[in-house]
C-alpha positions as CSV (number, residue, x, y, z in Angstrom):
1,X,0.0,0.0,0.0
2,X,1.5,3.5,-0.9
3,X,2.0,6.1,1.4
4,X,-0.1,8.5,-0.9
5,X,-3.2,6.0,-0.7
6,X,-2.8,6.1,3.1
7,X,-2.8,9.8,3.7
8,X,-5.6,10.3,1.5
9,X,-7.4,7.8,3.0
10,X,-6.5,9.1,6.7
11,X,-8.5,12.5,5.7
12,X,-11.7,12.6,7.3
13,X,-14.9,14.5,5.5
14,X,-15.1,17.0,8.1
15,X,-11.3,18.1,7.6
16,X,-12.2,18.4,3.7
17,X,-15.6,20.2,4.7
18,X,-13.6,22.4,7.5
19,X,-10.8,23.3,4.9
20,X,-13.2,24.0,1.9
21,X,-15.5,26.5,4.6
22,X,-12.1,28.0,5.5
23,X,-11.4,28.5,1.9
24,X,-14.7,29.9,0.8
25,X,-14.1,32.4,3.9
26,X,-10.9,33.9,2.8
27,X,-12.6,34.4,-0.5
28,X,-15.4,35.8,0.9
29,X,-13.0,38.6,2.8
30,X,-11.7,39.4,-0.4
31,X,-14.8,40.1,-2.0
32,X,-14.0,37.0,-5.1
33,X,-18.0,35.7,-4.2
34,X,-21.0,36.8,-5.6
35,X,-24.7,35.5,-4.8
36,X,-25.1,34.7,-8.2
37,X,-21.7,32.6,-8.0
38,X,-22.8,30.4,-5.1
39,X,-26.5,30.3,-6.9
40,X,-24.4,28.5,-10.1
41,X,-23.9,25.6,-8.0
42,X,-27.3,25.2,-6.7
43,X,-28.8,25.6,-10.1
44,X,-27.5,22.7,-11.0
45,X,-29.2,20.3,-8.4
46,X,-32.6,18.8,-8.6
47,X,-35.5,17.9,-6.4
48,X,-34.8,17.8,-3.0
49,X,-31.0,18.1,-3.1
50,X,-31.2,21.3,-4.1
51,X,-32.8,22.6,-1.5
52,X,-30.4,20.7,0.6
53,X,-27.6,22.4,-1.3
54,X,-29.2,26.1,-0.5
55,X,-29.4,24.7,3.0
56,X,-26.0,24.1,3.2
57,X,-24.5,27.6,1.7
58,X,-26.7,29.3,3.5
59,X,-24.5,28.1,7.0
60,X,-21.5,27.9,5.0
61,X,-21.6,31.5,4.5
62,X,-23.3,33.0,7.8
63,X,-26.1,32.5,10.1
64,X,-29.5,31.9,9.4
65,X,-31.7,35.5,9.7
66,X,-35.3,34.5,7.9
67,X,-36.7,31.0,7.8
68,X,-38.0,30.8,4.7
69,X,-40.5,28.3,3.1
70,X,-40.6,26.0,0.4
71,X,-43.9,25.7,-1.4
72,X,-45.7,23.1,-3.7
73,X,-46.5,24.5,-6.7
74,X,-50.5,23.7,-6.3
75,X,-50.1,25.7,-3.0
76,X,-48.9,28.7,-5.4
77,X,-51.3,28.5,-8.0
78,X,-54.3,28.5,-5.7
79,X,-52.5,31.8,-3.5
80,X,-52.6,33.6,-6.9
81,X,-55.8,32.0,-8.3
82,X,-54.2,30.1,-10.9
83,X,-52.2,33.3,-11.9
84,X,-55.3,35.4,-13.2
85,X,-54.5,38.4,-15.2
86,X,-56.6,39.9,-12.4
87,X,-53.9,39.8,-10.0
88,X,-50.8,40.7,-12.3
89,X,-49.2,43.6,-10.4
90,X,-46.3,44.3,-13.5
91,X,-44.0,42.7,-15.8
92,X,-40.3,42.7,-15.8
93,X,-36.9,40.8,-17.4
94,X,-36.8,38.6,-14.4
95,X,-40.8,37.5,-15.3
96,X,-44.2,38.1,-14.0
97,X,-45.5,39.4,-10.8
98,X,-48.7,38.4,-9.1
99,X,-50.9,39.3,-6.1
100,X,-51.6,36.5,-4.1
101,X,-52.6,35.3,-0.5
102,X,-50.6,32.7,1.5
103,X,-49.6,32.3,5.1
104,X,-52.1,34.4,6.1
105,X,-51.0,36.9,4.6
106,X,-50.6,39.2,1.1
107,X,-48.0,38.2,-0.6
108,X,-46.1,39.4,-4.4
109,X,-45.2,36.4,-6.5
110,X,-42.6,37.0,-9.0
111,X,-42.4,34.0,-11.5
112,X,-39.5,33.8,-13.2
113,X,-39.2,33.4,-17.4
114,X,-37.5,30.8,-17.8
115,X,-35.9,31.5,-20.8
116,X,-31.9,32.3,-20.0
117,X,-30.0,30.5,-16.7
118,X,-28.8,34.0,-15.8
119,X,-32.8,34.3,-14.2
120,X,-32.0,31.2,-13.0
121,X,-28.7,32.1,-10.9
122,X,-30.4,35.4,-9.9
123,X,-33.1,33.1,-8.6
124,X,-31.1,31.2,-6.5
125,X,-29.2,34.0,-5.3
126,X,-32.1,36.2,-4.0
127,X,-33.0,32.9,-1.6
128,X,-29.3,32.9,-0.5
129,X,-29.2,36.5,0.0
130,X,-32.3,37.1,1.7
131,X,-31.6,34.1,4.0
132,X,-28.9,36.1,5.6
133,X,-30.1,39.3,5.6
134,X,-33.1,40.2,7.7
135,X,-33.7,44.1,8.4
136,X,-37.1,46.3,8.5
137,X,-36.0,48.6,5.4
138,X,-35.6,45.3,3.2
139,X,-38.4,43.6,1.6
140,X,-38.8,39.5,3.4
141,X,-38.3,37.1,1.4
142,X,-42.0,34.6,2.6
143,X,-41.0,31.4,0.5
144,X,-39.8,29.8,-3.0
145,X,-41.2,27.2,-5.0
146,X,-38.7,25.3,-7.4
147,X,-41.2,22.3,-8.3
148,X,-40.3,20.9,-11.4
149,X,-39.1,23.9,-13.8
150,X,-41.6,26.0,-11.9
151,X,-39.3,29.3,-10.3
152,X,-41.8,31.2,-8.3
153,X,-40.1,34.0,-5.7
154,X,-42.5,34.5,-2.5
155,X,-42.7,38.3,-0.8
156,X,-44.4,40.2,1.3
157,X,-46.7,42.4,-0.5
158,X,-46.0,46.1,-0.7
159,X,-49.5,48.0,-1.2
160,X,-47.9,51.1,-2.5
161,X,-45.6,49.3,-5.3
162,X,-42.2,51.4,-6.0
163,X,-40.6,54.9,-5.8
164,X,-40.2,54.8,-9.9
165,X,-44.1,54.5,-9.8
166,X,-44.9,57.8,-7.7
167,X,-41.8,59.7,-8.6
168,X,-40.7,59.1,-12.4
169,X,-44.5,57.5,-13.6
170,X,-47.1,59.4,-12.1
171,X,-50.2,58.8,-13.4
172,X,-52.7,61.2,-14.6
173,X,-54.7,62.1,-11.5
174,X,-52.3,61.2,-9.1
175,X,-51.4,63.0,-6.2
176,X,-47.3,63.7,-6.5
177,X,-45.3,63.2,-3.4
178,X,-44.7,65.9,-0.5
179,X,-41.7,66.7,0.7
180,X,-41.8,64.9,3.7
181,X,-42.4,61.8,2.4
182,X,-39.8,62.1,0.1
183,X,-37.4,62.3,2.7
184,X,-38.8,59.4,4.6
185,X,-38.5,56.9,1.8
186,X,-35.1,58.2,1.3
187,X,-34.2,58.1,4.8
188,X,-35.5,54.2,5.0
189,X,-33.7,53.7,1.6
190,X,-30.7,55.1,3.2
191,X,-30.7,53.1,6.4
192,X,-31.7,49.5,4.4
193,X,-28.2,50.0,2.4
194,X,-26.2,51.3,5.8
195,X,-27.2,47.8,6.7
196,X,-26.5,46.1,3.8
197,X,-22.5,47.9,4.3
198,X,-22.2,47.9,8.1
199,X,-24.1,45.0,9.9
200,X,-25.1,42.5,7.3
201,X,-23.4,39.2,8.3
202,X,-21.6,39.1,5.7
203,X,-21.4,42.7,4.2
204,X,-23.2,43.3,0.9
205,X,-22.5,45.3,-2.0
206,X,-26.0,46.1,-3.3
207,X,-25.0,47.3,-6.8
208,X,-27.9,47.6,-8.5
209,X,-29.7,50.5,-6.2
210,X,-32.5,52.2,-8.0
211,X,-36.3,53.5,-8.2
212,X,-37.9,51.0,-9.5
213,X,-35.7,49.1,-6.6
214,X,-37.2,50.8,-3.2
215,X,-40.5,49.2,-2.6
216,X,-42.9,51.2,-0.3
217,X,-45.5,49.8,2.5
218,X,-49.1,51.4,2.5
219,X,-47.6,53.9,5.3
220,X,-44.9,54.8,2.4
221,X,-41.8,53.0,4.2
222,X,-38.8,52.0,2.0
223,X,-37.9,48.9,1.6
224,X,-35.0,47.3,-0.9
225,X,-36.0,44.7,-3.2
226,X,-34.3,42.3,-6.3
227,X,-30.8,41.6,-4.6
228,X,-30.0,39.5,-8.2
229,X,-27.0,41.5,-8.8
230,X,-25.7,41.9,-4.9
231,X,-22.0,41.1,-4.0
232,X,-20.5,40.0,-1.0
233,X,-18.3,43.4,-0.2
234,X,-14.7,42.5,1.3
235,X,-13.4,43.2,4.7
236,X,-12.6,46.7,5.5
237,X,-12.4,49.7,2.7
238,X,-11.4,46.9,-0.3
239,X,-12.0,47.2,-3.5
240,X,-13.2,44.5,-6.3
241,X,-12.3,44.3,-9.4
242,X,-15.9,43.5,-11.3
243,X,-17.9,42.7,-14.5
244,X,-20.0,46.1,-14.6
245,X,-23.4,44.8,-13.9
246,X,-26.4,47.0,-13.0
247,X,-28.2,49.5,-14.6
248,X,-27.1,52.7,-16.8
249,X,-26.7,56.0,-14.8
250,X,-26.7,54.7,-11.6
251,X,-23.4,53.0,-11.5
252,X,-20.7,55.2,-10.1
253,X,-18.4,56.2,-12.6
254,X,-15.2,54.1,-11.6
255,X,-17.2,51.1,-11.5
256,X,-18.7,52.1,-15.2
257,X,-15.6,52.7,-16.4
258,X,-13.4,50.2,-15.0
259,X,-15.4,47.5,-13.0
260,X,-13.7,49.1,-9.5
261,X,-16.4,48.2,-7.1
262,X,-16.6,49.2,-3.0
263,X,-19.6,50.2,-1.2
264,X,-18.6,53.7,-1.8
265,X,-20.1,52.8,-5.7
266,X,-23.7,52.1,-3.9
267,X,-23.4,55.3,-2.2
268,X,-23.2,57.0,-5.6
269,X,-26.0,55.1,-6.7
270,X,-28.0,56.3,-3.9
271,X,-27.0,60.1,-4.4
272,X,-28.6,59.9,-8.2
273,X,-31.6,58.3,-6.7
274,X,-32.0,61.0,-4.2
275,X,-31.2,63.5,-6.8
276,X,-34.4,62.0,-8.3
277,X,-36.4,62.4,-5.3
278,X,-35.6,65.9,-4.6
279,X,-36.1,66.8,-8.7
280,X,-38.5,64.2,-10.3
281,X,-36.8,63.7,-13.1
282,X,-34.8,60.5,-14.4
283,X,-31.3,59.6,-14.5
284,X,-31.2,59.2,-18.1
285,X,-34.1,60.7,-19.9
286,X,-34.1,61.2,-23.9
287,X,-37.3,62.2,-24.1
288,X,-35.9,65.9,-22.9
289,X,-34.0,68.6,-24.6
290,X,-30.6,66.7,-25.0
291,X,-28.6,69.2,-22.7
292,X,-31.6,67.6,-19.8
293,X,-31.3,63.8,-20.8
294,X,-28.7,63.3,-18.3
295,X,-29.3,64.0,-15.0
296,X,-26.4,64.2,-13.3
297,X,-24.6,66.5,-16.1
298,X,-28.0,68.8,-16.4
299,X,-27.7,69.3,-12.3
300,X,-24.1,69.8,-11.7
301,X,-23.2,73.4,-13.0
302,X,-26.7,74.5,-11.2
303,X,-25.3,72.7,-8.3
304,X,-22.7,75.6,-8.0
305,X,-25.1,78.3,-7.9
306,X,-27.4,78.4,-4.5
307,X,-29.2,80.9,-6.7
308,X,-30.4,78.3,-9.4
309,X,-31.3,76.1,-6.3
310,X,-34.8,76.4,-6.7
311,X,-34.7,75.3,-10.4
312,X,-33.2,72.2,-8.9
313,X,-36.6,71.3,-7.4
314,X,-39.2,69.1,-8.3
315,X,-41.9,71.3,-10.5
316,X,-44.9,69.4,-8.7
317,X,-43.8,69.9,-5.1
318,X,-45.0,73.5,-6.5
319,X,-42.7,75.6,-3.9
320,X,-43.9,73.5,-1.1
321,X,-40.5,72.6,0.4
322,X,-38.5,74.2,3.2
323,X,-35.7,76.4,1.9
324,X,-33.0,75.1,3.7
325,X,-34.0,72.0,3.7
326,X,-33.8,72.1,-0.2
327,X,-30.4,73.2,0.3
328,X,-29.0,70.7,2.8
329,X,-30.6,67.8,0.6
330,X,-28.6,69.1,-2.3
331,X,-25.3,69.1,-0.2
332,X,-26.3,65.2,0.5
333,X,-26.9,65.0,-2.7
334,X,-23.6,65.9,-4.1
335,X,-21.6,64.6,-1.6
336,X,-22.7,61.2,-2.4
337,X,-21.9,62.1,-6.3
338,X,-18.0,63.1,-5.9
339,X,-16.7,61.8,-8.8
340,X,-13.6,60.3,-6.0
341,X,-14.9,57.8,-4.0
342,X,-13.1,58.3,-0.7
343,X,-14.3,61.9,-1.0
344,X,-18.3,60.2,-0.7
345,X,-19.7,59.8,2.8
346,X,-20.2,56.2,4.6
347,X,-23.9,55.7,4.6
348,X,-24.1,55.9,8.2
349,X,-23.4,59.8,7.8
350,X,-26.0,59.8,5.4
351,X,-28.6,58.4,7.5
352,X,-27.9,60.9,9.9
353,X,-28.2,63.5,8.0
354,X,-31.3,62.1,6.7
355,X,-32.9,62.0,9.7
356,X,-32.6,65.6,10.5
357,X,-34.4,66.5,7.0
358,X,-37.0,63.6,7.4
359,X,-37.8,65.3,10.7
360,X,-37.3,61.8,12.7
361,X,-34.7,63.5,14.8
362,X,-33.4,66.8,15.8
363,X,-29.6,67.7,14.9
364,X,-28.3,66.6,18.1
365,X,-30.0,63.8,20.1
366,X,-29.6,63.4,24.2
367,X,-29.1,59.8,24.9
368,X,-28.3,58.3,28.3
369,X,-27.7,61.9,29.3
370,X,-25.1,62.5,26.5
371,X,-25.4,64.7,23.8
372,X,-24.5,62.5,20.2
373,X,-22.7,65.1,18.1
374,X,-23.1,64.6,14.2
375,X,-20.8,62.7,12.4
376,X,-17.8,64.9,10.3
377,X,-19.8,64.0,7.1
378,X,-23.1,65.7,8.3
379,X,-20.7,68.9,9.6
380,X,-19.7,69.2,5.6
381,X,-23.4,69.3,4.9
382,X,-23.5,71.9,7.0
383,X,-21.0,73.8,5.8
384,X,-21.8,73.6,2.0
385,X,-25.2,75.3,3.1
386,X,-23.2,77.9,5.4
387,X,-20.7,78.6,2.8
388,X,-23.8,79.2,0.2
389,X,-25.3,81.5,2.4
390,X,-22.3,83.5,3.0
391,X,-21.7,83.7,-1.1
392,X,-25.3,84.8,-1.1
393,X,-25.1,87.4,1.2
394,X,-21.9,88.4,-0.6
């Protein structure tokens, strides 16, 4: 008997299992793992291994948040009466989504097209992903069905659909939103991804934050949806090196560009959204003069000029904002969009300086009998609206 045989039959499964976890954790630090890249290897199983197989990532790669169901496909069909056109709520690339009731509850049932395995591998990832991640300002995850080649996503129903819907395609007759509640949903947008960055177990990179992505309750709450394209973000300040996924005009510009990923690029992302919110308008719209079909290049130079502030403004809040509130959102705004990403803020600053403009908190808050000064990041908020007021008064 050879020496070779012997050792390899002297390795036990759990060493093999205990190196290849170790393994997959060093990657992980190093941001080389994507959802979609442990999906791969669960779209490949059948029947009941592969929900063994999601099982086991799902520990492999961090603790359990959201116990999530499997469902028969009979018990889907009968929550969304046999899919009725009735209870279509919209259409996508992924597939379909239907109204339905299940668990006692109303649920959104997004049935996937099953043409293309990239659906597939997004599929699989949104279970992983939303098996680790469990916060209020991120849409749960109820259940799956993979019955057969049935693909069948489970959510909790969000009666007020998404912030593309009452921002960017109001309806005739429809009331636009106030001020106020355009801070809120950007305030709960702002706090989901802060979670996503700073306490998600592991961190996430989001990378595909947009309008049509923030889902709002029937009290208008925000809530992050379609996690498809998410990465697993490295320890510390790292950067990955990425295929540019995602959608045009929200990707930050060294991610466009050259596939540099941090969370720094979500934070850009979220600073065109919010530049959205405060003017209505979309990132990229051709249906403008061509000097207004880009967002971001139509609001810089007025940006510059606390003059032209008010032309920054959504025409439909109809001067109903406060003044300085206007302002201080702006300074948010363009922080996030520094074209250098160690110049944008963490989101953690962002949140609090959202909360002061939301009106959920004052600017400094007594806890325990301590006062919590604002972080440096909402200070430089601050001071871009001092220093505006100074030039005015100039």
């Amino acid at each position: 008997m050879s020496c070779l045989n012997c050792c390899k039959t002297a390795e036990s499964p759990s060493f093999r299992v205990a190196a290849t976890t170790e393994s997959v954790k060093r990657k992980m630090s190093r941001g080389y793992i994507t959802f979609k890249s442990l999906a791969a290897a669960v779209s490949m199983k059948t029947g009941s291994s592969k929900h063994r197989q999601i099982n086991e990532q799902i520990r492999r790669y961090g603790e359990v948040k959201n116990e999530i169901r499997v469902f028969t496909y009979n018990e889907i069909s009968e929550a969304a009466e046999k899919f009725s056109s009735d209870n279509l709520l919209g259409e996508g690339g992924f597939g379909s989504v239907y109204k339905g009731y299940i668990c006692d509850q109303h649920v959104a049932m997004k049935q996937l097209n099953r043409q293309g395995a990239q659906g597939t591998r997004e599929f699989y990832a949104e279970v992983l992903m939303f098996s680790l991640v469990k916060h209020p300002n991120l849409v749960q995850l109820v259940g799956y069905c993979t019955e057969g080649d049935h693909r069948v996503l489970v959510y909790e129903y969000m009666a007020n659909g998404s912030l593309e819907n009452h921002l960017l395609d109001l309806r005739d007759g429809k009331k636009p939103l106030d001020w106020y509640t355009r801070m809120k949903i950007a305030e709960g947008a702002a706090i989901g991804l802060d979670y996503l960055h700073s306490s998600a177990d592991p961190p996430v990179i989001y990378r595909d934050f947009k309008s049509s992505n923030i889902l709002l309750d029937e009290d208008f709450n925000a809530k992050l949806s379609d996690f498809g394209l998410a990465k697993i973000a490295p320890n510390g300040q790292g950067t990955i090196t990425s295929r540019v996924m995602g959608t045009f005009g929200y990707c930050a510009p060294e991610y466009a560009s050259g596939g540099q990923l941090t969370t720094k690029s979500d934070v850009y992302s979220f600073g065109v959204v919010f530049l959205e919110i405060i003017t209505g308008r979309r990132v990229i719209d051709t249906t403008r003069d061509v000097e207004e079909q880009n967002l971001i290049e139509w609001a810089q130079p007025l940006l510059k000029d606390r003059k032209q502030f008010s032309q920054i403004a959504d025409p439909l809040l109809n001067g109903e904002f406060p003044a300085r509130g206007l302002f201080q959102a702006l300074a948010v705004a363009a922080m996030c969009l520094q074209e250098e990403p160690e110049k944008r803020p963490d989101m953690d600053d962002v949140v609090s300086a959202l909360a002061i403009l939301s009106g959920s908190k004052t600017e400094e808050k007594e806890v325990s009998g301590e006062i919590v000064k604002p972080s440096k990041h909402v200070e430089s908020f601050r001071a871009a609206e001092s220093m505006n007021q100074k030039e005015q008064r100039g």
